[in-house]
C-alpha positions in Angstrom: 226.4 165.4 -22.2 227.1 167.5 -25.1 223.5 169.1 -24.7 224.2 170.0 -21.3 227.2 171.5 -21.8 226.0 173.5 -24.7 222.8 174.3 -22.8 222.7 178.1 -22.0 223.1 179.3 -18.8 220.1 181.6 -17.1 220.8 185.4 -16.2 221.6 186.1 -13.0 220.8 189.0 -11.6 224.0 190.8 -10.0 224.7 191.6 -6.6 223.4 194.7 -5.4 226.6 195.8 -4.4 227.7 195.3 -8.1 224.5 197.0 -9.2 225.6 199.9 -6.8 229.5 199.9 -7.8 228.6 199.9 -11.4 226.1 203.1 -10.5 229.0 205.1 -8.6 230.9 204.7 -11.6 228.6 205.5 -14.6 227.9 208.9 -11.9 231.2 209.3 -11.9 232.3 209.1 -15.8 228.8 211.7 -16.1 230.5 214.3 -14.3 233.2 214.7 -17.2 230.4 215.7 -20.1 227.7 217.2 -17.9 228.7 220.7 -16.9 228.5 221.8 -13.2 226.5 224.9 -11.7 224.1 225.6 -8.9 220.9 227.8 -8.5 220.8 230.5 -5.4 219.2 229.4 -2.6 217.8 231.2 0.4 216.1 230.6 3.1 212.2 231.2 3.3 211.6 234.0 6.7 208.0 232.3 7.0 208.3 228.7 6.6 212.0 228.5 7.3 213.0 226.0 4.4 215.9 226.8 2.3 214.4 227.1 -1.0 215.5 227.4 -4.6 215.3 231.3 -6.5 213.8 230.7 -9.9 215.8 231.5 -12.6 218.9 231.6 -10.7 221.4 228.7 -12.2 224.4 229.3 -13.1 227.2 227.1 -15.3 230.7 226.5 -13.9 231.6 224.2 -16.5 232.9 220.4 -15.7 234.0 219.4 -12.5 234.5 216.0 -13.2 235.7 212.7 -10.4 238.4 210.5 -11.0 237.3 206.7 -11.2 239.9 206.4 -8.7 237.6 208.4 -6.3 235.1 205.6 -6.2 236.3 203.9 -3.5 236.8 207.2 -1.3 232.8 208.1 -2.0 231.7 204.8 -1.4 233.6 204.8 2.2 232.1 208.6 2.4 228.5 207.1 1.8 229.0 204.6 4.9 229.8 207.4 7.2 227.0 210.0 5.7 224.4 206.6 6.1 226.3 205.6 9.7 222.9 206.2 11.0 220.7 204.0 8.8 223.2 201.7 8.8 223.3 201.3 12.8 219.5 201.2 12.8 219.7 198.3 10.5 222.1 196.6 12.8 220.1 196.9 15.9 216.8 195.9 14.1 218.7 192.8 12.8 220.2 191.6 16.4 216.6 192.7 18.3 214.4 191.0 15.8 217.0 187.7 16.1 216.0 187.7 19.6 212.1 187.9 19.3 212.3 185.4 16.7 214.4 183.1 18.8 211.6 183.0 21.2 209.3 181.8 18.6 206.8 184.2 19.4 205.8 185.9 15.8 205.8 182.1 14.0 202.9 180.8 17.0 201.0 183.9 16.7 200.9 184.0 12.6 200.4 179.9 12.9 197.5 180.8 15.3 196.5 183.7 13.2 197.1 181.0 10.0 194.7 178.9 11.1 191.6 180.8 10.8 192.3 182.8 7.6 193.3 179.6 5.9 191.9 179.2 2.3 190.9 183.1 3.1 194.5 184.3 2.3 192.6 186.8 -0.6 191.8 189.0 2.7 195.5 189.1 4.3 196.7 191.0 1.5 194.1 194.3 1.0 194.1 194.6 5.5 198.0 194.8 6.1 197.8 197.4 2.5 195.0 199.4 4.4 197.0 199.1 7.7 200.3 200.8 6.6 198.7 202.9 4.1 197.3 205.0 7.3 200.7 204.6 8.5 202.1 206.5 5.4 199.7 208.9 4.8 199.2 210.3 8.0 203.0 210.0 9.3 205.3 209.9 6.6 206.3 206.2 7.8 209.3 205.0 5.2 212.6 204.2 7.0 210.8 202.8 9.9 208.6 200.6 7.8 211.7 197.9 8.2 210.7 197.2 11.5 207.0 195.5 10.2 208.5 194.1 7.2 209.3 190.4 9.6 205.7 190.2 10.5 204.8 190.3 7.1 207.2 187.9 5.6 206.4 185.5 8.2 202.9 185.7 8.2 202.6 185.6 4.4 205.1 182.5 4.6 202.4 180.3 7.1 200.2 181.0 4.9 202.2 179.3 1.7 202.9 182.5 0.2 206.5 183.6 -0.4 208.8 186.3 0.8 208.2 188.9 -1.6 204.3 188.8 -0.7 204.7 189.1 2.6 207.5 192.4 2.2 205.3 193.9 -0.8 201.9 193.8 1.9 204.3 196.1 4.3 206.4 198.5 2.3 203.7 199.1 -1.1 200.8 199.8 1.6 203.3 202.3 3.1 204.2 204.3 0.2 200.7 204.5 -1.7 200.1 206.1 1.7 203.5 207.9 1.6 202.2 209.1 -2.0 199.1 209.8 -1.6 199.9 211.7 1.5 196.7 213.0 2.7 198.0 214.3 6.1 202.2 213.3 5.3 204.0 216.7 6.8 207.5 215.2 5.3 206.1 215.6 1.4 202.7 217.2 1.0 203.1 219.8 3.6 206.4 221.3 2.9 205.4 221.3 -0.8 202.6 223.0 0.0 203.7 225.7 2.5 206.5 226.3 -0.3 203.8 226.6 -3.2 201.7 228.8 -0.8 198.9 226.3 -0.6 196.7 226.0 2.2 198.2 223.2 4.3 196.6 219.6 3.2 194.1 221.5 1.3 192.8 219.3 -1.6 192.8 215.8 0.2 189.6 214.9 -1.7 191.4 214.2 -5.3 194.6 212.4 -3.1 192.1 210.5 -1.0 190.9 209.5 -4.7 194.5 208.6 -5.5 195.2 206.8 -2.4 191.9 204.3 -2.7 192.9 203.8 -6.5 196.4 203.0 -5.6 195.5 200.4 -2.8 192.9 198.6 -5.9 195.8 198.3 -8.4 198.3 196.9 -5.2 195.7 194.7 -3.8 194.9 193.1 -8.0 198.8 193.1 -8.3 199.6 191.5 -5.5 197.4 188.8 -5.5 197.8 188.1 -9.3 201.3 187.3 -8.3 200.7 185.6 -5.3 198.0 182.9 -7.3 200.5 182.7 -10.1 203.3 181.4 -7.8 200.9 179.0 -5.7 200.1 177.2 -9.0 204.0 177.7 -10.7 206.1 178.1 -7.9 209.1 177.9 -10.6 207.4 181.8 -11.1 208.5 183.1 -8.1 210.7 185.8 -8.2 212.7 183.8 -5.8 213.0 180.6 -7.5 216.1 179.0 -7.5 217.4 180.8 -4.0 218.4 179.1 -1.3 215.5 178.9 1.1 215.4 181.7 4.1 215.3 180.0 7.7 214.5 183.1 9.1 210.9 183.5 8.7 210.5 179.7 7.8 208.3 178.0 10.7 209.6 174.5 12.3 207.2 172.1 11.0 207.3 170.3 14.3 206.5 172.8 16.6 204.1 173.6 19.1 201.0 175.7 17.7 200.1 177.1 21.1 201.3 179.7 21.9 202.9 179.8 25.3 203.3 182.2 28.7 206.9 183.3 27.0 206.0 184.0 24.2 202.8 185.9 24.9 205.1 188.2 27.0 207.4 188.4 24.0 204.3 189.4 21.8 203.1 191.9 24.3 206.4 194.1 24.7 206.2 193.7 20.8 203.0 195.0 19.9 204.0 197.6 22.6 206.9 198.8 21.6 205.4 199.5 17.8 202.6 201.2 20.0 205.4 203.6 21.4 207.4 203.9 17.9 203.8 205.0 16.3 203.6 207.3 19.8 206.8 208.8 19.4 207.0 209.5 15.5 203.7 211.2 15.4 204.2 213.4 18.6 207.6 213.9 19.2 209.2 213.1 15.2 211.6 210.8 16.7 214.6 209.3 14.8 216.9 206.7 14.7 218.4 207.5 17.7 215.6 207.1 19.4 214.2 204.4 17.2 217.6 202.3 17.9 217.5 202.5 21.8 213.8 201.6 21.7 213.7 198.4 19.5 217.5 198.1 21.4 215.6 197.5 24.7 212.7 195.9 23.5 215.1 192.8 21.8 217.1 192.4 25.4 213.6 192.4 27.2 212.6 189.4 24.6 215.8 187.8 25.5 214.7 187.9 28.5 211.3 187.3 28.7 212.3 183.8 26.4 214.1 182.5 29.1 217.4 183.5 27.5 221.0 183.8 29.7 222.8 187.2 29.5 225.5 185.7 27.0 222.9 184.2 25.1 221.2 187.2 24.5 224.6 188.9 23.3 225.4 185.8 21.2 221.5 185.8 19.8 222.1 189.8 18.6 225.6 189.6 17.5 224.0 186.4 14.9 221.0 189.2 13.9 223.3 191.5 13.6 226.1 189.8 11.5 223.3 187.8 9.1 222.0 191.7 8.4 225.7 193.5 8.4 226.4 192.7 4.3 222.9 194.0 2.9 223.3 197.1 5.5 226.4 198.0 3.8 224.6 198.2 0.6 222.8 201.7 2.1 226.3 203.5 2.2 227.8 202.3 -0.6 224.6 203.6 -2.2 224.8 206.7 -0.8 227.7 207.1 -3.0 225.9 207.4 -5.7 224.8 211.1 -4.4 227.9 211.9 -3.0 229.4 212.4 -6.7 227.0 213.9 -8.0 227.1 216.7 -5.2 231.1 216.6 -5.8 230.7 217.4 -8.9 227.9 219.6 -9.0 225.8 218.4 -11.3 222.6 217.8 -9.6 221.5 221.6 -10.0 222.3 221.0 -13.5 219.9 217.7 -14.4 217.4 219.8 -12.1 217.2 223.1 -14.6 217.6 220.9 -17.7 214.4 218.3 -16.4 212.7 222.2 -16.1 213.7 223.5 -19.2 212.1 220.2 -21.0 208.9 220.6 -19.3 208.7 224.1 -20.2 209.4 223.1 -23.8 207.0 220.8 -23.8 203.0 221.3 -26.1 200.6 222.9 -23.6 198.3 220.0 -23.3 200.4 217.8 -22.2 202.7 220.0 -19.5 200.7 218.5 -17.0 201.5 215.1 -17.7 205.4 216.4 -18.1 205.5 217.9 -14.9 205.1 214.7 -13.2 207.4 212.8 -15.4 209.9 215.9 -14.9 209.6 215.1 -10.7 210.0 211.2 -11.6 212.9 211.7 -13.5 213.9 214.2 -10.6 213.9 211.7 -7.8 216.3 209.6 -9.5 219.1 211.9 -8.5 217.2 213.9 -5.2 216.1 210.9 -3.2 215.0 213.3 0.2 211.6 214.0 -0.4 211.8 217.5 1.6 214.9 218.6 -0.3 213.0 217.4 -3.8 210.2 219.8 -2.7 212.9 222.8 -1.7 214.5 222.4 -5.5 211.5 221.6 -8.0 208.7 223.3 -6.4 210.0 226.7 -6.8 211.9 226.1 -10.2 208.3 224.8 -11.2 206.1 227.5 -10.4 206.9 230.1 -12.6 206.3 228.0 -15.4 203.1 226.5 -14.0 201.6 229.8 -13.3 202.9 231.0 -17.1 200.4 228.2 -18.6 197.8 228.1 -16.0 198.4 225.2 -14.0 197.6 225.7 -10.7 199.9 224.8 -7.4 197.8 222.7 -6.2 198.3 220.1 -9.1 201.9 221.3 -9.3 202.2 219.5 -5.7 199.6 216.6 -6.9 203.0 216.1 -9.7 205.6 216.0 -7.2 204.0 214.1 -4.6 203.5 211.6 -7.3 207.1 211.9 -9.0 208.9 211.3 -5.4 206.7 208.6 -4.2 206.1 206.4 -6.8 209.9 205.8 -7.6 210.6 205.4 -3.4 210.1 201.3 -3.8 212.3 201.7 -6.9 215.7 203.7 -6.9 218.9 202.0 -5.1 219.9 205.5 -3.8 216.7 204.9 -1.3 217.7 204.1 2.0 214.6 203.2 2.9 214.3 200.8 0.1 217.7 199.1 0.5 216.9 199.3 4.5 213.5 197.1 3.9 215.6 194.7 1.7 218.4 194.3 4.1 216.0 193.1 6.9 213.9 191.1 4.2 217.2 189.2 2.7 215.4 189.9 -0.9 218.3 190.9 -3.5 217.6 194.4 -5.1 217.9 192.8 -8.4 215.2 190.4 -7.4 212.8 193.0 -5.8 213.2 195.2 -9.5 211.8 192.3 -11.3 208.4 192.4 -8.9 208.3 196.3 -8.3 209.1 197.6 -11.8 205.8 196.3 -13.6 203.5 197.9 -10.4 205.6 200.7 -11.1 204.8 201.6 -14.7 201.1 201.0 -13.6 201.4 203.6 -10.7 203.0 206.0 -13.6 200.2 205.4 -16.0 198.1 206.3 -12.6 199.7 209.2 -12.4 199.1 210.4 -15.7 196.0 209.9 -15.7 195.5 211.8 -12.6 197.5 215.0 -13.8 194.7 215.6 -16.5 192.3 214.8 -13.9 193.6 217.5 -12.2 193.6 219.9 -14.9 190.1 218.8 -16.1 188.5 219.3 -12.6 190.7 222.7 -12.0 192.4 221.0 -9.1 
């Protein structure tokens, strides 16, 4: 009795909305040592970006937040993320409806059957898949929408719910990262640098198959380490997730309802990959398409009118809390910008580099864009700050723009599956019902590989004379 007692208690990881909380308010006790100021911007007559002017920053001194502002930014970051946030809601409620046909769980069980004892192939195709996805398109918030397929394909095959999310959203963001053709990231940072745009895809295309190695090893490391110590999971000890969990006792077939279910599906993913590569939709048009395609399923599954509102309102409500978690997030960003600071932990990550020994400026350049997107999640508006601020200094030690892009496509993608400021990230999670805590503990080890990567690839690039 007395051992038990005595017996230590394990760590548990915090809510993320704790995680977050705690975040707004070591940002906002920050903004009372670390001075304000801003660089001067302007707008660029050929490209049209608003960039930064070199040299430009100015101090203001402090302009520091009350603590008692907390609440007010984290309020602020639900209306700034209003959009995400409804996304998230819609996706919740249209995928509740899908599943509630049974549709995804026959096709994976059918799909189950013939890769069984072949799982070692499931994970390096669905990598492959969304790695075109994010390489050629830019695909990160609307990876959320595959992340169900993946969790409930990697769960009929034994696997658990971290395998089947990590199969979606790391293909994506090598791709993301390695951006061979991504107009979001590569190209602005290249029409900004003056490089030729997606000029020097050979050394990413390198990068990219390099990437997808590492994820494919990692991933299924993990996944043969939990089969044979399932106490190892990074889940363990959570209450198990009906959601994606298959009914033992059903049918296998897959019936007429369903395959109509599976059809407007794959469809509608047909017309969201349509519409984001040819007209850039968003999540206006995102929402109203997966909007219709879950009251179609309804339909289609032989659900009533009411049903189908009940059948959302459940998806919706079981996805509300974790959607939350994007605005209060946002917050995060939203003090910073009150109090000015982000221009300032901008010039001071570009003074370091520039102090930095010659030979291994490369190697600080992409740290100094890591340590960037930290505090400038938008990949666009990292490329309109650092890419000019980084130039002059580049040029001044004959590193060319070409690997000063290579340094900041790296530094913003790499920390994408990482940072809880990333709506993209804490999107993926919401629909997946993983706790960010939970999700660090996976992605944090694959992420100081990717950095080593990284590295490596930076004197590459100087080596070769990217």
């Amino acid at each position: 009795m007395e051992k038990t007692e005595k017996k230590k208690k394990r760590f548990e990881t915090p809510h993320t909305l704790v995680i977050i909380v705690c975040l707004i308010i070591i940002a906002a006790a920050a903004t009372w040592f670390v001075p304000s100021g801003e660089f001067v911007r302007y707008e660029d007559p050929v490209s049209g970006e608003t960039i930064v002017q070199a040299g430009s920053y100015t101090s203001e001194g402090t302009n520091p937040v009350s603590l008692l502002q907390v609440p007010v930014v984290m309020y602020q970051g639900i209306l700034e993320a209003a959009d995400v946030i409804a996304f998230l809601l819609i996706i919740g409620g249209a995928f509740e409806l899908v599943n509630a046909s049974g549709a995804i769980l026959a096709l994976c069980r059918t799909v189950g059957k013939h890769l069984k004892g072949k799982e070692i192939f499931v994970v390096p195709m669905f990598l492959a898949l969304f790695a075109v996805f994010g390489t050629t398109m830019g695909m990160s918030n609307e990876v959320a929408v595959f992340v169900p397929i993946g969790i409930t394909m990697a769960l009929t095959l034994g696997l658990d719910k971290v395998t089947g999310m990590a199969m979606v959203v790391v293909g994506a963001a090598s791709g993301f990262t390695a951006g061979l053709m991504n107009p979001f990231t590569v190209g602005i940072a290249q029409d900004i640098a003056g490089v030729p745009l997606f000029s020097g895809m050979g050394l990413r295309a390198v990068l990219l198959v390099i990437l997808l190695v590492v994820d494919t090893a990692y991933i299924i490391a993990y996944e043969r380490k939990i089969k044979k110590y399932p106490e190892k999971s990074i889940l363990a000890g959570m209450p198990d997730e009906k959601d994606f969990v298959a009914d033992k006792n059903a049918d296998e077939k897959i019936t007429g309802r369903q395959a109509a279910v599976l059809v407007v599906l794959f469809g509608t993913l047909g017309i969201l990959v349509y519409g984001l590569l040819i007209y850039q939709w968003y999540f206006e048009e995102m929402a109203a398409l997966f909007l219709a395609m879950g009251v179609i399923c309804g339909f289609l599954a032989g659900l009533s009118p009411s049903k189908i509102a009940t059948t959302f309102s459940a998806g919706a409500k079981g996805i509300a809390g974790s959607a939350l978690t994007v605005g209060f997030a946002r917050g995060i960003i939203i003090t910073l910008e009150n109090a000015m600071i982000i221009d300032t932990i901008s010039n001071a990550v570009a003074l370091a580099v520039n102090s930095l020994p010659a030979s291994i400026q490369s190697i600080g350049f992409f740290l100094a864009q890591t340590a960037t997107s930290f505090v400038i999640t938008s990949g666009s508006g990292m490329a309109a700050v650092t890419i000019p601020l980084m130039s002059p200094v580049g040029d001044l030690i004959g590193l060319s723009r070409q690997t000063l892009v290579l340094a900041y496509q790296m530094g913003d993608g790499f920390s994408n599956l990482l940072l809880p400021t990333t709506s993209s990230l804490l999107g993926t999670l919401a629909v997946s019902k993983v706790p960010y805590g939970r999700w660090v503990k996976f992605m944090f080890p694959l992420f100081l590989i990717w950095t080593l990567i990284g590295c490596a690839m930076m004197v590459v690039a100087v080596a070769v004379g990217y």
